[in-house]
C-alpha positions as CSV (number, residue, x, y, z in Angstrom):
1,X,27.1,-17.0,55.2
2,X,30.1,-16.2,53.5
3,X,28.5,-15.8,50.0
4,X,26.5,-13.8,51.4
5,X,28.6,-11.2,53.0
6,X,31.2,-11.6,50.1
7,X,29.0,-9.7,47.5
8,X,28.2,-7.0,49.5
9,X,31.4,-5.9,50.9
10,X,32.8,-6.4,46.8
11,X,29.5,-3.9,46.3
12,X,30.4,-1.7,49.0
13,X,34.0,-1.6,47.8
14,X,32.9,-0.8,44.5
15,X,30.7,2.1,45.6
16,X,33.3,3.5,48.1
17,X,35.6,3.8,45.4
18,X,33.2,5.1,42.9
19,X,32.4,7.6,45.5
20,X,35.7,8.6,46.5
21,X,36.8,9.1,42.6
22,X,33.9,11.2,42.0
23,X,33.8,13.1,44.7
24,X,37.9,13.9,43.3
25,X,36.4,14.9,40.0
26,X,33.8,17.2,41.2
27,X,35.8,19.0,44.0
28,X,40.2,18.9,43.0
29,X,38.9,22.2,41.3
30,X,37.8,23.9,44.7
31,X,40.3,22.1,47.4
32,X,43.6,22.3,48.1
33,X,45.3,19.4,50.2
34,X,48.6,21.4,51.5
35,X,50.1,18.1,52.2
36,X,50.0,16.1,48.5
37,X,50.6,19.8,47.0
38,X,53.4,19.3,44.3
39,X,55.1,22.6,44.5
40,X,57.3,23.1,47.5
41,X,55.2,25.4,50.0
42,X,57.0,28.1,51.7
43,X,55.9,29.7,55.2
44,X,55.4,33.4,55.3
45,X,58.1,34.5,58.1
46,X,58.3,37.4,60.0
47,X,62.7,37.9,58.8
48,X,63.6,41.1,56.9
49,X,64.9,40.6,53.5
50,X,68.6,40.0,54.7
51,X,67.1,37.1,56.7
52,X,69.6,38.9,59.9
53,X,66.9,40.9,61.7
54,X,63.9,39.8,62.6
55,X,60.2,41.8,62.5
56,X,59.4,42.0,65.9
57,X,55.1,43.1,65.6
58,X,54.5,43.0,69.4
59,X,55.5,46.5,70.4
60,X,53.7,48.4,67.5
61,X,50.6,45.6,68.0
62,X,50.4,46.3,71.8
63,X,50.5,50.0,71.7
64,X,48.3,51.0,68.6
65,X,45.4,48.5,70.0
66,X,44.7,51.1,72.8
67,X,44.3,54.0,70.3
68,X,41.5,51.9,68.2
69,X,38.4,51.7,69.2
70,X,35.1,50.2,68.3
71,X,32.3,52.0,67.0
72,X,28.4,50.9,66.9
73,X,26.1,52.8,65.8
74,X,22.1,52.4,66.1
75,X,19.7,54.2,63.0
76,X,15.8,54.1,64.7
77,X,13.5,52.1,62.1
78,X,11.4,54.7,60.3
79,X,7.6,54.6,60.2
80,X,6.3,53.2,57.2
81,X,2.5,53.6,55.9
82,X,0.8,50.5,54.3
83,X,-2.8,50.1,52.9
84,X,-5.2,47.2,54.6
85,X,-5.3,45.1,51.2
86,X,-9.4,44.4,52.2
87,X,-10.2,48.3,52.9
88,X,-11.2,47.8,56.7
89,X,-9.2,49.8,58.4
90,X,-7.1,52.4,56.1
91,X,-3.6,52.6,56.0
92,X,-1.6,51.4,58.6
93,X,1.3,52.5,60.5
94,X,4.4,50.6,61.1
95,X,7.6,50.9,62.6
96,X,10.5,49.5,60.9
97,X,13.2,47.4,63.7
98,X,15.9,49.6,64.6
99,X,19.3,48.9,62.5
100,X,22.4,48.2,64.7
101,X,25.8,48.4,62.7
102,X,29.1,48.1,63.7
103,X,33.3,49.2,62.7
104,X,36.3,50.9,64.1
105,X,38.0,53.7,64.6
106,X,41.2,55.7,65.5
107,X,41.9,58.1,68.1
108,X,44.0,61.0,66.7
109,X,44.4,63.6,69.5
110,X,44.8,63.5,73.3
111,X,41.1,65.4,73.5
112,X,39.3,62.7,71.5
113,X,38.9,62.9,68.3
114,X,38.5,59.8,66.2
115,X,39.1,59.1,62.7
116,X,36.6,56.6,60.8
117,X,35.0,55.6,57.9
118,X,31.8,57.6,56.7
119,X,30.0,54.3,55.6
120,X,30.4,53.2,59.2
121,X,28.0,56.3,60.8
122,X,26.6,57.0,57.5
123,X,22.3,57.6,58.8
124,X,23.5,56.6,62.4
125,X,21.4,58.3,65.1
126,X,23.6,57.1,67.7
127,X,27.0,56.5,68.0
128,X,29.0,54.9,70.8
129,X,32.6,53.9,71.3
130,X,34.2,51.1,73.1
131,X,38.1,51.1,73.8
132,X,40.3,48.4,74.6
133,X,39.8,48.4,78.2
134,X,36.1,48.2,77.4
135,X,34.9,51.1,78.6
136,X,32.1,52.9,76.9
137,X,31.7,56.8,75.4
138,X,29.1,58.2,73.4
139,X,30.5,59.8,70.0
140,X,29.1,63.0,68.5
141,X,29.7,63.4,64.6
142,X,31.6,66.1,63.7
143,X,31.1,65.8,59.9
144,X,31.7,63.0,57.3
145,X,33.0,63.1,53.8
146,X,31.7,61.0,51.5
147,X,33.8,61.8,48.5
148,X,36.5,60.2,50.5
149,X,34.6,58.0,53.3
150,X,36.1,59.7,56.1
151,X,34.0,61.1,58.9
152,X,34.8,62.2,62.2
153,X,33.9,61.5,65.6
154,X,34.4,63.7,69.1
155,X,34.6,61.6,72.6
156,X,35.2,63.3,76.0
157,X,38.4,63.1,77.0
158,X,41.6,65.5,77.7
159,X,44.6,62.8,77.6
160,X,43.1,59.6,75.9
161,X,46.0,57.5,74.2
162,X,46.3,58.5,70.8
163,X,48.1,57.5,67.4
164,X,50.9,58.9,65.8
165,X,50.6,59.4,62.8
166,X,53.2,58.5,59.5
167,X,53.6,59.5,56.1
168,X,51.9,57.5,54.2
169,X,54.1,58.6,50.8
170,X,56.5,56.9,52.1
171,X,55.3,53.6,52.2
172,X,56.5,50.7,49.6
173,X,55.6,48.3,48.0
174,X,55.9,44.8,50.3
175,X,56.7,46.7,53.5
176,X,55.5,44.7,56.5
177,X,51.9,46.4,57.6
178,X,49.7,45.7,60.6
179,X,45.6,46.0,60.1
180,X,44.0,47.1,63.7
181,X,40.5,46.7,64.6
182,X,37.4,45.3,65.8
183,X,36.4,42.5,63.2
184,X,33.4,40.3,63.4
185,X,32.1,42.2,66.6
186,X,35.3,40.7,68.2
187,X,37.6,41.9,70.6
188,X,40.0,44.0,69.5
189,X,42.5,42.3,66.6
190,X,45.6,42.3,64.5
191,X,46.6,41.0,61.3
192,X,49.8,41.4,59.6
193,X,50.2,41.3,56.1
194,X,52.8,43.3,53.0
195,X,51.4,46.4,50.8
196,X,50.6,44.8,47.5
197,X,49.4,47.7,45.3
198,X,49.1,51.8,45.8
199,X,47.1,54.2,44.2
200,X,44.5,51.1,43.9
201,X,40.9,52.4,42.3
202,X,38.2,50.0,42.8
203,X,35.1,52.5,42.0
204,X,33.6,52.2,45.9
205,X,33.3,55.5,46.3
206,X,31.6,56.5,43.3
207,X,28.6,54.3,44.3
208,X,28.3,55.7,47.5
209,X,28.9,59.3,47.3
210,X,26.9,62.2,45.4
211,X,30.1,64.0,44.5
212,X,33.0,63.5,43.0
213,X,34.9,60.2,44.7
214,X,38.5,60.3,45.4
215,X,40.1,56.7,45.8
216,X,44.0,56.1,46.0
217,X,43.8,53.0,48.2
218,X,47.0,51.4,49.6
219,X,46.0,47.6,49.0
220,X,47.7,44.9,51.1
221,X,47.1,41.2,52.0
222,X,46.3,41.7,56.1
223,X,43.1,40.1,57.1
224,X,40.4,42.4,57.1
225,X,36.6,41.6,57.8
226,X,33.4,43.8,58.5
227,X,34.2,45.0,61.3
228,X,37.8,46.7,60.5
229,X,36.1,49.1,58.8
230,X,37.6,52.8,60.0
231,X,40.3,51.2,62.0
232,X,43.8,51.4,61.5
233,X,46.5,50.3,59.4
234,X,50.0,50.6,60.8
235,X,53.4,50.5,59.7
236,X,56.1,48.3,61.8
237,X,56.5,51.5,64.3
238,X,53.5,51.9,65.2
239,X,52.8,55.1,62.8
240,X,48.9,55.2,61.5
241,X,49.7,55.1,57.6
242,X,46.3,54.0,56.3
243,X,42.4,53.9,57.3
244,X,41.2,50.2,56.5
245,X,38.1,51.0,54.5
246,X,37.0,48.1,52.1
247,X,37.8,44.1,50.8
248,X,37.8,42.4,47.6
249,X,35.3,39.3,48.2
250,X,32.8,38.2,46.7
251,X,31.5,36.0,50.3
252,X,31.7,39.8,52.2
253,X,34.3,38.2,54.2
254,X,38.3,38.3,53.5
255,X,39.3,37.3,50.8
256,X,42.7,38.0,49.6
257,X,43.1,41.9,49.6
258,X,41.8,45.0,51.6
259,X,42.2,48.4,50.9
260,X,42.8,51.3,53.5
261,X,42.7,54.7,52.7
262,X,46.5,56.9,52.8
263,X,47.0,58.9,56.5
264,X,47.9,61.8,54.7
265,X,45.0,62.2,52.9
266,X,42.8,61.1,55.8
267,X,44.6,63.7,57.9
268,X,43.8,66.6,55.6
269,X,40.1,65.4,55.6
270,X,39.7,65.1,59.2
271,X,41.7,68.2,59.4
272,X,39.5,70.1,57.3
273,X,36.0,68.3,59.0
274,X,37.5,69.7,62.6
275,X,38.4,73.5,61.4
276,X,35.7,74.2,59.2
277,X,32.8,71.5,59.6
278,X,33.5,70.4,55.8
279,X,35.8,69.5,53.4
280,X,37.4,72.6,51.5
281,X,39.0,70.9,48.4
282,X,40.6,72.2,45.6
283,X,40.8,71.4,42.2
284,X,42.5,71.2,39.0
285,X,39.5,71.5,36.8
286,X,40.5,68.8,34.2
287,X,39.4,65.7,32.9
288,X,42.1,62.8,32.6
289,X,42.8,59.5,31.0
290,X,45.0,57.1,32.7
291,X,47.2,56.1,29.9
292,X,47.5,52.4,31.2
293,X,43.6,52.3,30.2
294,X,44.0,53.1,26.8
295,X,45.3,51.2,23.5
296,X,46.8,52.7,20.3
297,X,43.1,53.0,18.5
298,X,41.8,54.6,21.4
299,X,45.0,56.9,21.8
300,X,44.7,57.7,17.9
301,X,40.9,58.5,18.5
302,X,42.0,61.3,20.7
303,X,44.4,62.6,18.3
304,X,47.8,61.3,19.9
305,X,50.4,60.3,17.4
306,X,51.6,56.6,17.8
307,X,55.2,58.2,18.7
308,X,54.0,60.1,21.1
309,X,51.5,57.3,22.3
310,X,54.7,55.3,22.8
311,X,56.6,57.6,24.8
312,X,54.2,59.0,27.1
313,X,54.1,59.0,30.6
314,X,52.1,60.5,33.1
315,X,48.3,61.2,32.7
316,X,46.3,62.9,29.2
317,X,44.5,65.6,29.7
318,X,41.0,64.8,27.9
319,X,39.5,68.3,29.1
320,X,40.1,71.7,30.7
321,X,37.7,73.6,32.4
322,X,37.3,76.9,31.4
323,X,37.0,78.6,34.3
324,X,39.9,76.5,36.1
325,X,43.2,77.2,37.3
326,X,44.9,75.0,34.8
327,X,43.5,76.7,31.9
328,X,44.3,80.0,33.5
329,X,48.0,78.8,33.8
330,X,47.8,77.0,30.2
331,X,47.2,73.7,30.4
332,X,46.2,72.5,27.1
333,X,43.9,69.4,26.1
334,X,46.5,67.1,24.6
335,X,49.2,67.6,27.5
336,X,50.4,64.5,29.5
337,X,51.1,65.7,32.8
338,X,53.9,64.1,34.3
339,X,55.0,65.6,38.2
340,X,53.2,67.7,40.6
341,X,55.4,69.5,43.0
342,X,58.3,67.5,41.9
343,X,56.6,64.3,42.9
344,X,56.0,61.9,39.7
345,X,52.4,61.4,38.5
346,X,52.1,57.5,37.2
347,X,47.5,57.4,37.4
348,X,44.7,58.9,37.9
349,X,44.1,57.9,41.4
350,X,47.6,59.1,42.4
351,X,47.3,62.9,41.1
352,X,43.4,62.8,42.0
353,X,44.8,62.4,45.8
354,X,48.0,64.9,45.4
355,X,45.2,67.6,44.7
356,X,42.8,66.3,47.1
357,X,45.7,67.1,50.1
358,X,44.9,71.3,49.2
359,X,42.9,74.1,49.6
360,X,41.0,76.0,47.7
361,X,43.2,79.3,47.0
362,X,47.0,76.9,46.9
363,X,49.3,76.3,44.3
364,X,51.1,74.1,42.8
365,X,54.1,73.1,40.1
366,X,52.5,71.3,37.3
367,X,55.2,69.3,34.8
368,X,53.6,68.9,31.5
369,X,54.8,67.0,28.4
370,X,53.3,69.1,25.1
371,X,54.4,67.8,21.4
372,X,57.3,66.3,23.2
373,X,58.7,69.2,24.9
374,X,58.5,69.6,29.0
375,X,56.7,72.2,30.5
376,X,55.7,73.4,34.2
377,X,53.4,75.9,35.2
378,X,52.1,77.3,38.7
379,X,48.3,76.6,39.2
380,X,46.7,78.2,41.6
381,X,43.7,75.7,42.7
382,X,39.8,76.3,42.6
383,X,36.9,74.7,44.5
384,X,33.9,73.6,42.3
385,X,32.3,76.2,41.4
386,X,35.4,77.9,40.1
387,X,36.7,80.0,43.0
388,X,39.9,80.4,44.4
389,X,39.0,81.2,48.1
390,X,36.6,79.2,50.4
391,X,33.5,80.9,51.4
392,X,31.9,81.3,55.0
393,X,30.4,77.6,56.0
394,X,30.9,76.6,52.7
395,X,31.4,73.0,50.4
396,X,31.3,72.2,47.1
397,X,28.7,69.3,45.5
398,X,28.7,68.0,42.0
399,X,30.5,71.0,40.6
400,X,29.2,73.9,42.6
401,X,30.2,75.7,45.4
402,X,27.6,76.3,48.7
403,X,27.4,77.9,51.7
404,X,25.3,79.1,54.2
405,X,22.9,81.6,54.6
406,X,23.2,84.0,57.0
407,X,20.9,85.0,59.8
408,X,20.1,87.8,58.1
409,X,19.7,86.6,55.0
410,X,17.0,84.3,55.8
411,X,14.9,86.8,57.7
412,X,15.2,88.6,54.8
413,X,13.8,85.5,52.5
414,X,11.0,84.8,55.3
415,X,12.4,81.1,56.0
416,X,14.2,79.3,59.0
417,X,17.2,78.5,56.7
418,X,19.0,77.0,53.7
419,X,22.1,76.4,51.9
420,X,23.1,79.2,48.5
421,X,24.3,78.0,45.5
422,X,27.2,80.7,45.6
423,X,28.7,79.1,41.9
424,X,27.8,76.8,39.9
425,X,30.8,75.3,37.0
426,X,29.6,75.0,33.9
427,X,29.8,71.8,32.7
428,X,28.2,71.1,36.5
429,X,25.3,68.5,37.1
430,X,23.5,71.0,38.7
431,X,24.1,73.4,36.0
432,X,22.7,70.5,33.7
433,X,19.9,70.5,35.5
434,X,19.0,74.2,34.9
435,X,20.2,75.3,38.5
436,X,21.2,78.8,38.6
437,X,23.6,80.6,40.9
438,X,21.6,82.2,43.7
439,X,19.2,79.2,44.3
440,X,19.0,78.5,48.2
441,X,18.0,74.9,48.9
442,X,15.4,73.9,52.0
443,X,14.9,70.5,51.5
444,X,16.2,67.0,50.1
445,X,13.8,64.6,49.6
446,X,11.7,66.2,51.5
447,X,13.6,66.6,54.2
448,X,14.2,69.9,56.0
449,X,18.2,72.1,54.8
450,X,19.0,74.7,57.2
451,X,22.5,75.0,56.9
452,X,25.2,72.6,55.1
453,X,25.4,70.3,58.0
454,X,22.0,69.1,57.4
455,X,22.8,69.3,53.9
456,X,26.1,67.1,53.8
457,X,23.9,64.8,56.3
458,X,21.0,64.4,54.0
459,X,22.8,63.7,51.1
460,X,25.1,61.1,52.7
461,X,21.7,59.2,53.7
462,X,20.2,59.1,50.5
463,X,20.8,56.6,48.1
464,X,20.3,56.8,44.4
465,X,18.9,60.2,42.9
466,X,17.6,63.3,44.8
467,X,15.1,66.1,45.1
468,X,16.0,69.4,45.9
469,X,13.7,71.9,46.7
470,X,14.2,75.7,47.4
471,X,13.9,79.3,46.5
472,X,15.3,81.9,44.0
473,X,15.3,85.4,46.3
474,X,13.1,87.6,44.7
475,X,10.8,85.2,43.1
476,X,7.6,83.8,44.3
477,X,7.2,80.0,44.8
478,X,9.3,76.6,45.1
479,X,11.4,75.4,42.8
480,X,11.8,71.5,42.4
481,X,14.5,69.7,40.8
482,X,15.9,66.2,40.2
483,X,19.4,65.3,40.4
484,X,21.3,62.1,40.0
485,X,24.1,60.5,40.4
486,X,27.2,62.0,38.5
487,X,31.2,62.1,38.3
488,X,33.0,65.1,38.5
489,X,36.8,66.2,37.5
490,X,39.8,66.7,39.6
């Protein structure tokens, strides 16, 4: 018996430790064993830097939870046609299965309004909210904004608990921040994490909008997961500093880092969507280089001088627009702008959300550097199409200005409705695409445009590049055209 047994269990030895050291070879890459880790591992704790007071999340946790709420939204499938592939019966109608999605969102006034992310509602045909105490509203949309995935929501209400908002220029770097909302289709949850980055650019916007995308995301290491999407991001008080609106993974799960969109720029959005119905957004009207993203070949390309290369600071200005209010004040190509209304300007993202925080109409101080010699000038601000002052149900898309048409107008022009291209700038898309100022647009893709609600919901639903249809007043038939997908300045 035993030289039996002995062979095998010297075989079995062998193979267990063959498997054991190959199983180390294949995996020490993609495990981590906290407990034979050489480097001394220290705990996150919750102690200010002085290591005297400690964080204390409970009372901001405990009273922002009630002011979140989660949002789910149902899109009805749409009927699709297909052909009988043997000719019996003709094409056949199907219905799609209806499309059930799911996020957050925060209530910002006692009579119900609620702040969330566009993408969330984007195509929804019904919305509902659940609080906290899990009962149930349904939401009407008041208006989205794509360019900055922000939309807004109205509940019933007349002294629902509420968030106070904070100041979201005044948050730093590795300040302690809480991330509120409804993950996972879970209950609602909060994670706790530090502000790694601000002004972060990560291009999300600019696949998902038709205009021009505005991103200055405050990027922190709290926990987010589909789900958080529209809810809140707090500070230590209890103050609504950031909308949570994407993550960096590449499982769709956390993974590191999430990025929430500032409070003050959300504010001016929602703000906007409540008064007016759209966003009114004005405009420098030039072109920009973030100087981080260029190198001295690239620098002498555009005609900067290695000193001044060297010494800059600020942003290059690649382009003015020549209807614009910079090049009215005299803002030259070749000019590194360097403060807006005394506030520094270090990227991109950072001025493109400084401007996107005014009207149409405003001005503001704009410090220049110019063959190294400071400058400032007053800018008075434009929308799109290169206007100073907002017009009557008006928004601006892919570098003109719209609005709607009146009652009269369009018993004039014999049709139900439509939205005018009242401007057009013109180094616009449109304009590109041979789209004159007057044109009224009916349709997208087909789909019916009697006012810019219809038109701001249409475009937010389509993916890729669209149709516009219309009329010219005065002239005799439709006019088709295709548009795609295109950046515009700031």
């Amino acid at each position: 018996m035993k030289k039996t047994i002995v062979p095998v269990v010297i075989t079995a030895a062998v193979t267990s430790l063959a498997t054991i050291w190959g199983f180390g070879k294949l995996s020490d890459k993609n495990l981590f064993y906290p407990g034979e880790s050489k480097i001394p591992i220290h705990y996150a704790s919750n102690t200010g830097i002085t290591g005297t007071q400690p964080v204390d999340f409970s009372p901001a946790a405990e009273a922002t939870v009630k002011s979140v709420v989660h949002v789910k939204t149902m899109t009805q499938g749409k009927t699709v046609l297909a052909n009988d592939p043997f000719g019996f019966y003709g094409p056949q109608q199907y219905r799609m299965p209806d499309q059930m999605g799911a996020g957050s969102g925060v209530i910002i006034s006692q009579d119900g309004y609620i702040i969330t992310n566009n993408h969330v509602v984007q195509g929804a045909d019904q919305v509902q909210v659940t609080f906290n105490d899990r009962n149930t509203q349904v939401a009407k949309v008041v208006g989205t904004d794509p360019a900055t995935d922000i939309a807004v929501l109205k509940i019933d209400g007349d002294r629902l608990p509420y968030m106070e908002l904070g100041n979201s220029d005044n948050v730093k770097l590795g300040q302690w921040v809480l991330a509120v909302g409804y993950p996972l289709n879970l209950d609602a949850t909060v994670t706790a994490g530090i502000v790694s980055a601000k002004s972060r650019q990560i291009g999300l916007n600019q696949r998902r909008a038709n205009a021009s995308a505005i991103e200055s995301y405050i990027q922190t290491d709290a926990a987010v997961n589909p789900g958080n999407s529209g809810g809140a991001l707090v500070n230590v008080q209890g103050q609504l500093i950031g909308i949570n609106a994407a993550i960096a993974s590449p499982t769709g799960s956390y993974a590191g880092y999430s990025y929430a969109i500032p409070s003050n720029l959300a504010q001016k959005v929602a703000s906007d969507i409540i008064k007016f119905g759209t966003v009114r957004r004005g405009y420098l009207g030039l072109q920009l280089q973030d100087l981080n993203k260029m190198d001295s070949k690239m620098a002498e390309h555009l005609g900067i001088s290695s000193g001044d290369f060297k010494n800059a600071t600020g942003v290059y200005v690649g382009g003015v627009e020549p209807q614009s209010g910079s090049a009215a004040a005299g803002i030259r190509k070749g000019d590194f702008i360097t403060m807006v209304n005394g506030s520094v300007v270090s990227s991109v993202p950072q001025l493109q959300e400084m401007i996107a925080r005014y009207h149409p109409g405003d001005k503001v101080s704009v410090s220049y550097m110019r063959d190294g010699k400071p400058g400032t000038v007053s800018v008075e601000l434009k929308n799109m199409g290169g206007a100073a002052g907002a017009t009557q149900g008006g928004m601006a898309f892919m570098g003109a200005d719209l609005r709607n048409l009146s009652s009269a107008e369009a018993g004039q022009y014999g049709i139900k409705g439509g939205v005018m291209i009242a401007g057009v700038a013109d180094d616009a898309p449109l304009k590109k695409a041979n789209i004159q100022k007057g044109f009224v647009i009916t349709s997208i893709n087909d789909r019916e445009i009697n006012n810019t609600t219809d038109f701001q919901n249409a475009i937010t639903q389509a993916s890729g590049g669209i149709q516009l249809g219309g009329i010219y007043p005065g002239k005799r038939g439709m006019y088709y055209y295709g548009i795609n997908d295109a950046d515009g300045g700031y």
